[in-house]
C-alpha positions in Angstrom: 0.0 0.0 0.0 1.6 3.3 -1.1 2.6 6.2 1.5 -0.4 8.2 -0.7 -3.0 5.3 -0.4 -2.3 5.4 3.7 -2.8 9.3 4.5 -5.7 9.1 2.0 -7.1 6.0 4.6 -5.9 8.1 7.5 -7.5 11.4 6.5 -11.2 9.5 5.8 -10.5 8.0 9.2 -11.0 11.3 10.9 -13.0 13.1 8.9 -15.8 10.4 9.4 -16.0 11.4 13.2 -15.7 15.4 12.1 -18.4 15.1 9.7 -20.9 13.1 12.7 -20.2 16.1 15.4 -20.4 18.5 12.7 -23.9 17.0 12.0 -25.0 17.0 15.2 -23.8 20.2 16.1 -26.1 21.5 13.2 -28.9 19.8 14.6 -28.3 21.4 18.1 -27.8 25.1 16.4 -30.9 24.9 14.4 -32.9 24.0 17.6 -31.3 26.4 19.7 -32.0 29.2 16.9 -35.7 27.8 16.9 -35.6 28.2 20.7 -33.9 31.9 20.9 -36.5 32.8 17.9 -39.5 31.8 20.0 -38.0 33.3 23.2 -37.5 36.9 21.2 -41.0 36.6 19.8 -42.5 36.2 23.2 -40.3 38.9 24.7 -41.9 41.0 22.0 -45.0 39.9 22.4 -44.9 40.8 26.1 -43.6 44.2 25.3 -46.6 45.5 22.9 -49.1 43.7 25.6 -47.1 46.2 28.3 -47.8 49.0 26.2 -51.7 47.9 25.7 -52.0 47.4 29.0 -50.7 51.4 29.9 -52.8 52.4 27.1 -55.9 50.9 28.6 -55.5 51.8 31.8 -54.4 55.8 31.3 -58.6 55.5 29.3 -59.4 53.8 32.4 -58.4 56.5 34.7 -59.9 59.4 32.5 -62.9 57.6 32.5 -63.5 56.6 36.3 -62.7 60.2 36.7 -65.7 61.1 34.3 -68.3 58.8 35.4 -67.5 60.0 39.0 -67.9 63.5 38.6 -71.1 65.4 39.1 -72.0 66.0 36.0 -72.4 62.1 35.3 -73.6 61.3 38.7 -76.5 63.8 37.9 -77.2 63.1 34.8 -76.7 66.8 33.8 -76.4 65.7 29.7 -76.0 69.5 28.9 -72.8 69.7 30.9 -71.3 66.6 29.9 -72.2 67.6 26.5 -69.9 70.7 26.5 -67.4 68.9 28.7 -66.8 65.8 25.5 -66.9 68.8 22.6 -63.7 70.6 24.2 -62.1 67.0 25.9 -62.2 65.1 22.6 -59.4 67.1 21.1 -56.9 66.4 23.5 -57.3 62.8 23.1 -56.5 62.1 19.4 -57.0 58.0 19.9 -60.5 58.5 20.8 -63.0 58.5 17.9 -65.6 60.2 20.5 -66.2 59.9 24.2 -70.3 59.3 24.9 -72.3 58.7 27.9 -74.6 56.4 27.4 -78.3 55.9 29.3 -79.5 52.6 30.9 -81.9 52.6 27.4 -79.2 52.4 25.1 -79.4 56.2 23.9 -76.7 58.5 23.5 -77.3 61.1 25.7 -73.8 62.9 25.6 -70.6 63.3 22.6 -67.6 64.5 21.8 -68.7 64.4 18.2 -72.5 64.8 17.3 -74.7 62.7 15.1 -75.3 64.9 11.2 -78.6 65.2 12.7 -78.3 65.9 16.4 -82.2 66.1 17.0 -82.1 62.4 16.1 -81.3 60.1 19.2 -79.0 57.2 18.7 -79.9 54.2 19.9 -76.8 51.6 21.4 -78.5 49.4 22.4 -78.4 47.0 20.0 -74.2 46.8 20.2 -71.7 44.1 22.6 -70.4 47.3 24.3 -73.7 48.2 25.3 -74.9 44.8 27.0 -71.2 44.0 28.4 -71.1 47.3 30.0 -74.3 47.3 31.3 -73.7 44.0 32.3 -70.3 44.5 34.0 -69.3 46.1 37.4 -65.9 47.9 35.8 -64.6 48.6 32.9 -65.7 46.7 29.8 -64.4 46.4 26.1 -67.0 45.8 23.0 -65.9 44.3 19.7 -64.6 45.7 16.6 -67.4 47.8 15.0 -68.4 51.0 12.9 -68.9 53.9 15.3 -72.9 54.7 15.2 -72.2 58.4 14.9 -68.2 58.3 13.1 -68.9 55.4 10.9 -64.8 54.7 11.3 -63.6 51.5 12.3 -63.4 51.8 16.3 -63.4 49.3 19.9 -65.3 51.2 22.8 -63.7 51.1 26.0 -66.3 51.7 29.0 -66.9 52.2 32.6 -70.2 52.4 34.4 -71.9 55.5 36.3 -74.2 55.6 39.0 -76.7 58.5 40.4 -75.9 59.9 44.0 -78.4 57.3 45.1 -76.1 54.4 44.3 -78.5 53.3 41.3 -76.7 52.6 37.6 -77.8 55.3 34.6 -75.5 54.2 32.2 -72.1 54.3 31.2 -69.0 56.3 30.0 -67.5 55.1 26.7 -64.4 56.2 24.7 -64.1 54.8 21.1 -60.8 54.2 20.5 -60.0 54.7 16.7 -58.3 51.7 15.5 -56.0 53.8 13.1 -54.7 55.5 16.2 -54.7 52.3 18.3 -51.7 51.0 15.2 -50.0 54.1 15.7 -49.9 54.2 19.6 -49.9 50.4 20.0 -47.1 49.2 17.6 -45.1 52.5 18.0 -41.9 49.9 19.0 -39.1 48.4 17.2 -40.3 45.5 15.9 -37.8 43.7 13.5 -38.1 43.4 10.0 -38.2 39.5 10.4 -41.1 39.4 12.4 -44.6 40.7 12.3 -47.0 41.4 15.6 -50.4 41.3 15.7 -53.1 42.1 17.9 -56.0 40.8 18.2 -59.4 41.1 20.4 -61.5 38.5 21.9 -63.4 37.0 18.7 -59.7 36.9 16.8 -60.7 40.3 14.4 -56.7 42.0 14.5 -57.1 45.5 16.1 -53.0 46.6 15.4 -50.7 44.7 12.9 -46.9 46.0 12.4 -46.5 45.0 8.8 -49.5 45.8 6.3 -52.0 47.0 8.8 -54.6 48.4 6.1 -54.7 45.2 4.6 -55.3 43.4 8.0 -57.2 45.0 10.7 -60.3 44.4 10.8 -60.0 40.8 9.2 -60.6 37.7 11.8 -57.9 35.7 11.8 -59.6 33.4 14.5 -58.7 30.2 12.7 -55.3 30.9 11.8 -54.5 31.8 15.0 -56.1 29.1 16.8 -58.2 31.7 19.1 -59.5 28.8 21.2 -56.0 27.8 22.0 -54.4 31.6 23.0 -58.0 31.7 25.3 -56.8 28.5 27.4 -53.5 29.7 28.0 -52.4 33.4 28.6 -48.9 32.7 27.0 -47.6 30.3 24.5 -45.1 29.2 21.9 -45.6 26.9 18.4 -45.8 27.2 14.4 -48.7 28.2 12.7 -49.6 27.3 9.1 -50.5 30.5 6.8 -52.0 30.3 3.0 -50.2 28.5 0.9 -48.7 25.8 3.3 -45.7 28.2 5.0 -45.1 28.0 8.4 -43.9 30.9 10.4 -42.7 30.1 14.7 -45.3 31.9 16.9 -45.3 33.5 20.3 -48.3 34.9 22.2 -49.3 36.2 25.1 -52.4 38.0 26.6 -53.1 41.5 27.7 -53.9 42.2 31.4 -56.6 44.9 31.2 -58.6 43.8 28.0 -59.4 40.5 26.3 -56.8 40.9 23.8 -53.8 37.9 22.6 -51.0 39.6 20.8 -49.0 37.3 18.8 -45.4 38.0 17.2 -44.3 35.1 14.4 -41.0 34.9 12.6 -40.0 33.6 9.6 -38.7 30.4 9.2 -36.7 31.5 6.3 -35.1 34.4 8.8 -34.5 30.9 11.7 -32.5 29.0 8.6 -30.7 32.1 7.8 -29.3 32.6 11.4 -28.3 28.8 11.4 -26.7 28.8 8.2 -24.2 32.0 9.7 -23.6 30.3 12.6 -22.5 27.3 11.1 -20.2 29.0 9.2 -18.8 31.0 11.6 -18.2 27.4 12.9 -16.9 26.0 10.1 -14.4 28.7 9.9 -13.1 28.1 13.3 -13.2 24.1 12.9 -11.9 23.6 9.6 -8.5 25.4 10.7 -8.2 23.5 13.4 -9.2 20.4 11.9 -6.1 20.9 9.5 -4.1 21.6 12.4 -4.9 19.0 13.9 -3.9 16.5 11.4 -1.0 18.5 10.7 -0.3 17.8 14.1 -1.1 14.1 14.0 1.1 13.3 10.8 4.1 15.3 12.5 4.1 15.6 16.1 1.5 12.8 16.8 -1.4 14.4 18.5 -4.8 13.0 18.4 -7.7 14.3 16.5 -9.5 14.8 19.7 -7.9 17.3 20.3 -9.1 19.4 17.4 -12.8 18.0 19.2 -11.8 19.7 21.9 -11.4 23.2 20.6 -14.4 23.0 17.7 -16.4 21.9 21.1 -15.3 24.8 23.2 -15.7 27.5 20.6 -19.2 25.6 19.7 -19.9 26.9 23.3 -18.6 30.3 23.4 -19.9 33.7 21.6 -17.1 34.8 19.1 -17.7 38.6 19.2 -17.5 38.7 23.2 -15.9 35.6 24.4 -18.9 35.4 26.6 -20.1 31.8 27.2 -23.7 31.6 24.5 -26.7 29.9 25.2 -26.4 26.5 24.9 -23.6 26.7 27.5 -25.8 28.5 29.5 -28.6 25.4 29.2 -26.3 23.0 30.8 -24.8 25.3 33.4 -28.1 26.4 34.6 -29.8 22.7 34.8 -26.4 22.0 36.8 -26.3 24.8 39.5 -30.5 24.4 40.0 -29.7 20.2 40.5 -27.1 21.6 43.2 -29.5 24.4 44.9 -32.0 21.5 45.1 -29.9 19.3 47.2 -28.3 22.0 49.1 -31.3 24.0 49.9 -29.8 26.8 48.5 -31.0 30.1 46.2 -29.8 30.3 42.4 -30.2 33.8 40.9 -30.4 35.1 37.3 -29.8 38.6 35.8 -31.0 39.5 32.3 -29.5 42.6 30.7 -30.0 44.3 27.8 -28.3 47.2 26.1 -30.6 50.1 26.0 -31.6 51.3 22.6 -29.0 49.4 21.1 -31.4 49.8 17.7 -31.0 53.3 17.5 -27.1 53.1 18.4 -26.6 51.0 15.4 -28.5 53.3 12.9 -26.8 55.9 13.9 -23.0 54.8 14.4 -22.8 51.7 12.5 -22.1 48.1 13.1 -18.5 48.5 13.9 -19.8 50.8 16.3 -22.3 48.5 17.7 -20.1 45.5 18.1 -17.5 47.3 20.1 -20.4 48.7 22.4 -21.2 45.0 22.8 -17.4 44.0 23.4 -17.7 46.9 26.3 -20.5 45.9 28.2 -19.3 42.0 28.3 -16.0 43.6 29.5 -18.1 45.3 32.4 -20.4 42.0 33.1 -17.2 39.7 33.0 -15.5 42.1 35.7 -18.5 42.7 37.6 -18.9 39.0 38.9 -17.7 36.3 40.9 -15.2 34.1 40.4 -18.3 31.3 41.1 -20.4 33.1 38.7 -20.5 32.8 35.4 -21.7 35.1 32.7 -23.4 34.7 28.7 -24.2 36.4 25.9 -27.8 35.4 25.8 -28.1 37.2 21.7 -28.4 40.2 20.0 -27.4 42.9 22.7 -28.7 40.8 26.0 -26.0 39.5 28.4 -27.2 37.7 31.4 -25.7 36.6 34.8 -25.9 33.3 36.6 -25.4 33.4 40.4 -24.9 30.0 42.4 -26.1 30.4 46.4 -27.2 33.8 45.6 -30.3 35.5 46.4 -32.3 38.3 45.3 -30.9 40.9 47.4 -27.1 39.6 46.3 -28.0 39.6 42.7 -29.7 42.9 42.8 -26.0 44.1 44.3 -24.4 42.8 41.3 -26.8 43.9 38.7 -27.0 47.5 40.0 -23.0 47.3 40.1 -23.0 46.4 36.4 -25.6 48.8 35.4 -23.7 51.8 37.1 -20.4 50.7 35.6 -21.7 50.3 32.6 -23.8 53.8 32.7 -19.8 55.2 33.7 -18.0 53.8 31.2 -17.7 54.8 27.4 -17.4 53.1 24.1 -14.4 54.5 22.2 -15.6 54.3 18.4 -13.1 54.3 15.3 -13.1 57.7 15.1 -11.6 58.3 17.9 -14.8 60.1 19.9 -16.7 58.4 22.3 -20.4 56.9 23.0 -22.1 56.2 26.0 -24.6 53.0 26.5 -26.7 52.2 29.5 -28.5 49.0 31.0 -31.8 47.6 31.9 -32.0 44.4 34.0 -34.0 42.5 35.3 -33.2 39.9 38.5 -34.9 36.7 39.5 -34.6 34.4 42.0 -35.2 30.2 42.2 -36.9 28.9 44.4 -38.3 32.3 45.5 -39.8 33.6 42.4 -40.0 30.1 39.6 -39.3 26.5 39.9 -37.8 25.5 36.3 -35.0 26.7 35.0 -37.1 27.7 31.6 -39.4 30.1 34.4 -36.0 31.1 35.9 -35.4 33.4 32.8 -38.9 33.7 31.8 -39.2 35.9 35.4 -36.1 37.6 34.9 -36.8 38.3 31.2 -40.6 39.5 32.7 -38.4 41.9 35.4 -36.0 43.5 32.7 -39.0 44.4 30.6 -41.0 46.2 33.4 -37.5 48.1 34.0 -37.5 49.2 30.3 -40.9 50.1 30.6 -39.8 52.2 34.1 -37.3 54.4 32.1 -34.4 51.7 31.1 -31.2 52.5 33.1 -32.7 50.5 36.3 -33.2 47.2 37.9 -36.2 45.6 38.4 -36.5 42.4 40.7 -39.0 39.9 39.8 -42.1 39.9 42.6 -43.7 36.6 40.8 -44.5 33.6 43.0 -43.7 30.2 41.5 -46.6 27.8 40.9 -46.7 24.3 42.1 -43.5 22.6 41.5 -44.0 20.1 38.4 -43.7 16.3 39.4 -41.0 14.2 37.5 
């Protein structure tokens, strides 16, 4: 057998074990970039139902504040009349405010019927009988406004006489082309679309193509019955023509309303192809290498395992541990809290307005303000503790026999560093970046490791929602622990 023969035997031998890890590794990356695509989607998802929720409830207060005043209490429709016509300017997302009589008749608006001798009767609407029916505040369906004839949900709240007795209710009509413009006024990528819809599945806000789509029900597609069961969830949903998008939901506190954010598959197979070739460019060097280093010095081709496996679990921008080393570290240190009896915390950060720094300063620009901030996590911590880079421009923090107090120390200690310190861009001036995080605590606050992140994800967005720059400490209490 020739010397040419031999090394061409030799070289198959190890590639046939390269080529089986490289095949599972491929296999790992596209779940995990099914899993991170899902996670985003949700995080999304509970961002626009955040900003629902604040929406809702500021119409909430103006309109407790109406039905309580005396005006309403007395039924005085000539005051309240003059009060809507000069109040309905100041709210632009309101189609009209109206009071409404226990018969169904308009007795007070914002904007007045063409003919206002004519009474308009309600009565006949799901606003009217829910808000007649309920004791707070109330949301009808998707309708055309009896007196606007636009496209608008009425949000109401019930008024009583000085007696205690009901005589109607309040309503505002929120115009559905301002509910898109208030609702989805957030950075929503170009790879996914979010939709809201109300209780009967007809989308009241879309962020892509929003003429084309509100107002349609998209209760089958969207499997209403299924987002009524559960208040969050993750899947795949089927659309025309047979494609399939990943699908996060969730449901808004204040009004029966399921916004769901899906993402491309074709954006999911993208992001796995990258990453295997930032892989392959790592691996195939060192697979070289490593038979380089066979043929002439004699080491083993598990050594070139070795490496492709480490850099497999380790972001190359940051030099941050990345997810999937995350997954097994967290699994570990929760095993260990559960025998020891001991807290695990976890801090999720994420770089605020990192969006609107990259428009503006560039990639390069970008990537070094990401290098900076894993800097600041990777001094911030423990030698026990261990930090990621979770994706995009979120770091997180896990913290062995930690609680929530200790890992609000060290989240607050990263979040002023960070807010101190300055990115030095390639022009030689400098940018600064700041921080929102959010802290959460096992067993205190979840019992999984999946609910672990889910609470701390949950506390970073209520501390973007307070401002960004701050630290927000998960207050949820963990359900029963699951059996198994």
């Amino acid at each position: 057998m020739t010397l040419r023969v031999r090394l061409a035997i030799l070289l198959l031998a190890m590639l046939l074990p390269f080529a089986g890890l490289s095949f599972w590794q491929a296999r790992d990356i596209y779940a995990d970039q099914r899993a991170h695509a899902a996670s985003e989607a949700l995080s999304m998802s509970r961002l626009i139902g955040y900003s629902i929720d604040d929406y809702i409830e500021s119409t909430e207060d103006l309109l407790v504040f109406v039905a309580g005043s005396e005006a309403a209490r007395t039924g005085d429709s000539a005051a309240l009349q003059t009060w809507f016509s000069e109040m309905l300017p100041s709210y632009p997302h309101f189609m009209n405010i109206i009071f409404v009589g226990s018969d169904g008749i308009i007795q007070a608006a914002g904007l007045l019927p063409e003919d206002p001798s004519k009474p308009v009767d309600v009565s006949d609407t799901v606003y009217f009988q829910r808000s007649m029916e309920a004791t707070g505040l109330a949301v009808g369906d998707f309708m055309l406004g009896k007196i606007s004839g636009n496209p608008v949900v009425h949000v109401c709240y019930p008024v009583y006489d000085t007696a205690g007795a009901r005589t109607g209710f309040v309503a505002a009509a929120f115009s559905l082309t301002r509910i898109q413009d208030r609702v989805m006024d957030l950075d929503v990528p170009s790879y996914m679309n979010a939709t809201v819809v109300d209780q009967n599945g007809i989308v009241v806000a879309r962020s892509a193509d929003a003429e084309q789509w509100v107002g349609t029900d998209v209760s089958a597609m969207f499997d209403l019955p299924g987002m009524q069961s559960e208040p969050e969830g993750t899947g795949e949903i089927t659309l025309a023509g047979g494609r399939t998008q990943l699908s996060s939901y969730t449901t808004a506190a204040k009004v029966p309303w399921h916004v769901r954010c899906n993402v491309e598959n074709t954006h999911v197979l993208q992001e796995v192809q990258a990453s295997i070739e930032r892989q392959l460019s790592v691996s195939i060097p060192l697979f070289l290498l490593a038979f380089a280093g066979f043929l002439w010095i004699g080491r083993d081709l598990d050594v070139m395992h070795r490496h492709t496996r480490r850099m497999a679990l380790s972001d190359a921008l940051t030099g941050l541990a990345n997810v999937r080393q995350l997954e097994q570290d967290l699994h570990r240190a929760i095993s260990v809290a559960d025998r020891t009896d001991r807290p695990v915390s976890f801090i999720m950060l994420d770089l605020d307005n990192f969006k609107q720094f990259n428009d503006l300063r560039g990639h390069r620009a970008g990537d070094a303000a990401l290098k900076a901030a894993a800097t600041v996590v990777k001094d911030a911590v423990r030698g026990r503790d261990a930090c990621y880079r979770y994706g995009g421009e979120e770091f997180c923090v896990l913290l062995p026999d930690t609680d929530a107090d200790g890992a609000y120390s060290v989240a607050e200690r990263i979040r002023r560093q960070i807010a101190d310190s300055e990115v030095r861009l390639d022009d030689g001036t400098t940018a600064p970046i700041t921080v929102s995080a959010g802290v959460a605590t096992y067993p205190a606050n979840s019992n999984t490791a999946e609910d672990l992140i889910n609470c701390s994800d949950a506390a970073l967005y209520r501390a973007k929602d307070q401002g960004r720059n701050t630290v927000c400490v998960s207050d949820r209490t963990p359900g029963p622990h699951p059996i198994g």
